[in-house]
C-alpha positions as a LaTeX table, in Angstrom:
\begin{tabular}{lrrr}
\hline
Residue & $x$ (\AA) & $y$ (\AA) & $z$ (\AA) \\
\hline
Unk1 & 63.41 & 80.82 & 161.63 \\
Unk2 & 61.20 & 80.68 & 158.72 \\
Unk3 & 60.51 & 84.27 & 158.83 \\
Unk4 & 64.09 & 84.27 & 158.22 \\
Unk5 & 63.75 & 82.38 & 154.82 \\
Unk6 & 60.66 & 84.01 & 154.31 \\
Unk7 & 62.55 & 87.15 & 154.08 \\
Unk8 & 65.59 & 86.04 & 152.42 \\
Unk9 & 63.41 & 84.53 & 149.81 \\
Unk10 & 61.70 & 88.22 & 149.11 \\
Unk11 & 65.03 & 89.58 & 149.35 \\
Unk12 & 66.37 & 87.40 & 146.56 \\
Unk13 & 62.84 & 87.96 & 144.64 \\
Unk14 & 63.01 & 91.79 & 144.43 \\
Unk15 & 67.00 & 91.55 & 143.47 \\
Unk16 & 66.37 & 88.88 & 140.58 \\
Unk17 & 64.63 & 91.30 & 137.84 \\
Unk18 & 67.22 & 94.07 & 138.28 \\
Unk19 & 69.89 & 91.61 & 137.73 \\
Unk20 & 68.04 & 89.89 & 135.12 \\
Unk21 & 68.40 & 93.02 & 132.90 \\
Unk22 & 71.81 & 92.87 & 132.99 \\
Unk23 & 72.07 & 90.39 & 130.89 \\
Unk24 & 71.90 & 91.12 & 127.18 \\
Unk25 & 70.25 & 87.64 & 125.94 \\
Unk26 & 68.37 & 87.50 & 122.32 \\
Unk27 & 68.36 & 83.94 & 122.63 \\
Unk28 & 67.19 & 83.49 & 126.12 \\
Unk29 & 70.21 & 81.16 & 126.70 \\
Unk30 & 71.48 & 83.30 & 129.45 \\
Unk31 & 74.59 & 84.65 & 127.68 \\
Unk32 & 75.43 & 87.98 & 126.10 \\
Unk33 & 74.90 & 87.71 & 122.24 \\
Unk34 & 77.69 & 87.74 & 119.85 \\
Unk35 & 77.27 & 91.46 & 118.87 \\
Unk36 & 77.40 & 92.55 & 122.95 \\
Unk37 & 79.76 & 95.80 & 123.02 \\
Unk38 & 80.35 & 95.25 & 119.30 \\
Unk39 & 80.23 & 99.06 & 118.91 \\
Unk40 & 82.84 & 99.80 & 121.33 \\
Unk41 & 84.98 & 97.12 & 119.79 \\
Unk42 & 84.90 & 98.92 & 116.48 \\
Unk43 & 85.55 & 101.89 & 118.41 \\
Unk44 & 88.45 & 100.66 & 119.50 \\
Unk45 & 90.10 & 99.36 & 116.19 \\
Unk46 & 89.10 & 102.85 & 114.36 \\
Unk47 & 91.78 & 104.32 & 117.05 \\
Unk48 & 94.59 & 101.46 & 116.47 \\
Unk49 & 97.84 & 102.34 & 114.67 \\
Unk50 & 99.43 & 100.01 & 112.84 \\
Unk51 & 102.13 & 98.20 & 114.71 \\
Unk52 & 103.59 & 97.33 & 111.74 \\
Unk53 & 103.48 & 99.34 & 108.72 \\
Unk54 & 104.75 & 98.28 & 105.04 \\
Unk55 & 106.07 & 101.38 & 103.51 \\
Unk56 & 107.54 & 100.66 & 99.33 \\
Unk57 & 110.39 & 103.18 & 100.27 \\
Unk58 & 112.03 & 103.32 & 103.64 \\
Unk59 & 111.88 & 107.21 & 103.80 \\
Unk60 & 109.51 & 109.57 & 102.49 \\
Unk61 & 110.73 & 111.67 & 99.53 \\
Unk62 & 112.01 & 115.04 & 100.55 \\
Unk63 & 113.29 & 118.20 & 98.77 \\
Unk64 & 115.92 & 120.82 & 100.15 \\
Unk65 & 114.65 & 123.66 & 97.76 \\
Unk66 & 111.11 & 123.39 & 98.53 \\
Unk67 & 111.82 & 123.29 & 102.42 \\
Unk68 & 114.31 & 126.81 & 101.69 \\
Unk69 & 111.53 & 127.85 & 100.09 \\
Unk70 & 109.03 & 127.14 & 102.72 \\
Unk71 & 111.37 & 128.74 & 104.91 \\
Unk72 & 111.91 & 131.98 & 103.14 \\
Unk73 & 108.37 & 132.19 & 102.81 \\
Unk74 & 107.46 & 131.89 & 106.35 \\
Unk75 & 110.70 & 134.50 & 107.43 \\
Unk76 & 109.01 & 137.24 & 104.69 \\
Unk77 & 105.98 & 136.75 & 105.91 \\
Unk78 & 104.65 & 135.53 & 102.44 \\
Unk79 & 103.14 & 132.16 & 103.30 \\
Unk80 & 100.93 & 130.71 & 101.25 \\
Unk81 & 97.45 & 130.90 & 102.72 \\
Unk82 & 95.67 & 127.66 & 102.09 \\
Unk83 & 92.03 & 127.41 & 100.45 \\
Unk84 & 88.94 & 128.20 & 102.69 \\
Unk85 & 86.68 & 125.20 & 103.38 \\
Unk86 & 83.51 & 125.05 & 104.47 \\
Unk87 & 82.42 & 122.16 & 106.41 \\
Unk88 & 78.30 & 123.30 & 106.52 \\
Unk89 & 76.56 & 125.66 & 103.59 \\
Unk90 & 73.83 & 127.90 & 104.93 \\
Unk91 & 70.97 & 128.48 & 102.60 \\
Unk92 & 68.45 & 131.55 & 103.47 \\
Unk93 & 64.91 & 131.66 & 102.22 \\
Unk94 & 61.77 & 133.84 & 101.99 \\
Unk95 & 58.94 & 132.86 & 104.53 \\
Unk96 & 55.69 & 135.46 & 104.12 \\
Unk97 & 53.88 & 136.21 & 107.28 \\
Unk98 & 50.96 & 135.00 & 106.72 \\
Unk99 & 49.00 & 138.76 & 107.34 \\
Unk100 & 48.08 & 139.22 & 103.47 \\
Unk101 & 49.02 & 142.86 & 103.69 \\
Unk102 & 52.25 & 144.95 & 102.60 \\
Unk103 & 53.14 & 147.76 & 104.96 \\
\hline
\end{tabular}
């Protein structure tokens, strides 16, 4: 029987330090600190919609003429192409060789 215990106790041993670093602790109270999983909660709010938006006009301004326009652009196939931008630049420069000589 206190083989048993002996072996239990070991058991328990060699489980305690894995399960120890489960627990996020910066003042070695034995529970999570305030900022645990702080970056997926921002995460989380960056996706949120607001349920409950305040708008000054109930509907968004809208023109007929421009959306003909738009229209009889896009069936003459003369749509405005919008502006190219570039997200990265890509800068070349010179590096010598190193040999000293010009071929």
């Amino acid at each position: 029987m206190n083989s048993d215990r002996g072996k239990l106790l070991a058991l328990v041993l060699l489980a305690t330090p894995p399960l120890a670093a489960c627990v996020h602790d910066d003042a070695g109270t034995g529970t999570p600190a305030s900022s645990f999983g702080e970056a997926n909660r921002q995460t989380m709010l960056a996706q949120v919609i607001e349920p409950d938006p305040q708008y000054e006009e109930a509907t968004p301004p809208a023109s007929a003429a421009k959306a003909g326009q738009a229209v009889e652009r896009y069936r003459k196939d003369t749509v405005k192409k919008p502006d190219r931008v570039r997200s990265t630049s890509v800068t070349s420069g010179s590096s010598s060789s190193g040999s000293g000589t010009t071929p």
